[in-house]
C-alpha positions as CSV (number, residue, x, y, z in Angstrom):
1,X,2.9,0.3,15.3
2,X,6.6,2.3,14.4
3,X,6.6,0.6,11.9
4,X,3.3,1.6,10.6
5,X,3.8,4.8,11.3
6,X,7.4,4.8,9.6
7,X,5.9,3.4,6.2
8,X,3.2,6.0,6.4
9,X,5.7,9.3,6.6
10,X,7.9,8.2,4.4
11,X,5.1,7.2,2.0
12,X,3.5,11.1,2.3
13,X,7.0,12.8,2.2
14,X,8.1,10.2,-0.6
15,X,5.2,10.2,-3.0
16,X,4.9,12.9,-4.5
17,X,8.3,13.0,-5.2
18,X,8.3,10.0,-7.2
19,X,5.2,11.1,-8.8
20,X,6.8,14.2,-10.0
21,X,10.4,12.1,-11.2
22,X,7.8,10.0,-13.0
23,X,5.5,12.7,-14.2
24,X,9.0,14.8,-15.8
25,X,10.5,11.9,-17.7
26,X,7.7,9.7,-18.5
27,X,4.5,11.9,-19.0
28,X,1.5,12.6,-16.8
29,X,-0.9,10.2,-18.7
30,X,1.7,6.9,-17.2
31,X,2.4,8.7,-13.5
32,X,-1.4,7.2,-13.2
33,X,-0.4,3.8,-14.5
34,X,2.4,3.6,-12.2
35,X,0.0,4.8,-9.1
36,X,-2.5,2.2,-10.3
37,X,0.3,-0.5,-10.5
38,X,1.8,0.0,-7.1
39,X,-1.4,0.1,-5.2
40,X,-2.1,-3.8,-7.3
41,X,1.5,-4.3,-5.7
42,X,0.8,-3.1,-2.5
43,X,-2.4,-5.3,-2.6
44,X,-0.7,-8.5,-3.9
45,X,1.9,-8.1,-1.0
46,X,-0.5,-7.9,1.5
47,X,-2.7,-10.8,0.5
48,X,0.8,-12.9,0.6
49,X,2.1,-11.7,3.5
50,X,-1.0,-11.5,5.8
51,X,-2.5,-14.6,7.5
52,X,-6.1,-15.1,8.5
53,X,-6.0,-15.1,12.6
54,X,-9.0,-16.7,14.6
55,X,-10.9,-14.0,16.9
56,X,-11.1,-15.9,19.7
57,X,-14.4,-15.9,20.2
58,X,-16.9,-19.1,20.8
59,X,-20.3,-19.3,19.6
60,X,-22.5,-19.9,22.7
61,X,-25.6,-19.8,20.8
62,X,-26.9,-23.4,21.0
């Protein structure tokens, strides 16, 4: 959960930073390119690194 919540700040406080540093040297038009290719990074990563986990739960309908 620190974790989490670690990634989250420092992704609200970072952001738009970087989207500015990209925005000046690069152009406006590619700051959405690069916002659309790290959100199909963070997706990719996240389908690799996540694993399906069982609920638990039995089916006592019979």
């Amino acid at each position: 959960m620190g974790i989490f919540n670690m990634a989250l700040s420092l992704g609200m406080a970072g952001g738009p930073l970087i989207g500015e540093l990209v925005s000046d040297s690069i152009g406006v038009k590619f700051s959405f390119y690069f916002a659309a290719g790290a959100e199909l990074l963070g997706i990719l990563l996240f389908a690799v690194f996540t694993t399906h986990q069982a609920l638990g739960i039995k089916n006592k309908i019979k």
